[in-house]
C-alpha positions in Angstrom: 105.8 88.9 85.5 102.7 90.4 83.3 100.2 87.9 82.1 100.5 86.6 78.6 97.8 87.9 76.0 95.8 84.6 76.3 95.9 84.3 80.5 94.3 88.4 80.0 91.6 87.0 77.5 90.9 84.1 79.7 90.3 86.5 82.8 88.3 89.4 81.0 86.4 86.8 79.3 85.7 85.0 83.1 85.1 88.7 84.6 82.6 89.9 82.1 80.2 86.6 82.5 80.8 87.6 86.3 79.8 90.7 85.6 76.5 90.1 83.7 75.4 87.9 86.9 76.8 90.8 89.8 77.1 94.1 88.6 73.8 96.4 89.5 71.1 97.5 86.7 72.2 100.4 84.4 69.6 103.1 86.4 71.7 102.8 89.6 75.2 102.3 88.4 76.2 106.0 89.7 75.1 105.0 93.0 77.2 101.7 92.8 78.9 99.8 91.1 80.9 96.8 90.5 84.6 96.7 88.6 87.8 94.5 88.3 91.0 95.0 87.7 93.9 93.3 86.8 97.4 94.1 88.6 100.5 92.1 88.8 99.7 88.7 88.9 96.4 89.9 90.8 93.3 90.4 89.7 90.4 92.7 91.9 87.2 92.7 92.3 85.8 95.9 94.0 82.7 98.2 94.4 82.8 102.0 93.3 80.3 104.5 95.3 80.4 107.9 95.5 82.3 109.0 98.6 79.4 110.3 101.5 80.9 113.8 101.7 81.8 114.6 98.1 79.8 112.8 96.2 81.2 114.1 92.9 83.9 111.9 94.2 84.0 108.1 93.6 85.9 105.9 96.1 86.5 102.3 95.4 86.0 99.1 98.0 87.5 96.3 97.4 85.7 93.0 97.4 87.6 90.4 96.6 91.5 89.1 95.1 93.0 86.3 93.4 96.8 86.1 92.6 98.2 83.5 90.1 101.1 80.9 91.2 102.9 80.3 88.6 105.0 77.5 90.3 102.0 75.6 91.4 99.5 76.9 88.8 97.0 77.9 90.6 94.7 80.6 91.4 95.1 81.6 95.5 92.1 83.4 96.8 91.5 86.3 99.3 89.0 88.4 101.1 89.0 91.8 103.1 88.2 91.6 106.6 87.3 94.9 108.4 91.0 95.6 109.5 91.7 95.9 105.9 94.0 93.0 105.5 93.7 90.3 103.0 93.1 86.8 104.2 92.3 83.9 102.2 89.4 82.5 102.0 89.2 78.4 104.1 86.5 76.9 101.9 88.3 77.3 98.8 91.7 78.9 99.2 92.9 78.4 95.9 91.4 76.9 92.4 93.0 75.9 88.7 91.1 78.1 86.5 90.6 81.8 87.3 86.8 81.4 86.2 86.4 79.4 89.3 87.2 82.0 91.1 84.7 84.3 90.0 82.2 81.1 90.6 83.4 81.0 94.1 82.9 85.0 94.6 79.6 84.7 93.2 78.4 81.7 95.6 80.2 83.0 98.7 79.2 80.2 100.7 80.8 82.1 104.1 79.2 85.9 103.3 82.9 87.2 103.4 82.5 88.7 99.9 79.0 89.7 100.0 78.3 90.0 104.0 
């Protein structure tokens, strides 16, 4: 089930004040980068670099995901570990309003986000 025009608002409205406190200066934005994306009931937070042998190529790292419950209506929150699975994160595993979760990226009290 897609999210409903307002839910869409709510999260690029909570991603772009994320994104004014994260995302890198303007000069080295090819170098890196930082995006979202919404997908499903997911939404992604990931880093774009160019890939080390092709630079012309940009390859994308994912940071962190949140997925809406519906049934419990709330926000369930993951990180990447280096085997590439998603595993949710102890401190806060899940939280009610999806701009929390870009507060809880942001603060990253364990450094599974940011390292």
């Amino acid at each position: 089930m897609a999210f409903s025009n307002l839910q869409i608002r709510e999260i690029n409205l909570a991603a772009s004040e994320f994104m004014k406190l994260r995302r890198p200066q303007e000069e080295i934005r090819d170098q890196v980068d930082l995006d979202y994306r919404i997908e499903g009931q997911s939404v992604y937070i990931f880093e774009i670099r160019p890939r080390w042998d092709k630079p012309e190529e940009k390859i994308e790292s994912p940071i962190a995901k949140t997925t809406f419950v519906k049934a419990k209506n709330h926000w369930k929150i993951f990180w990447m570990r280096g085997n590439l699975k998603w595993y949710h994160y102890k401190p806060f595993p899940y939280v009610k309003k999806i701009a929390h979760f870009f507060e809880v990226v942001n603060k990253d009290e364990l450094h599974c986000f940011w390292g």
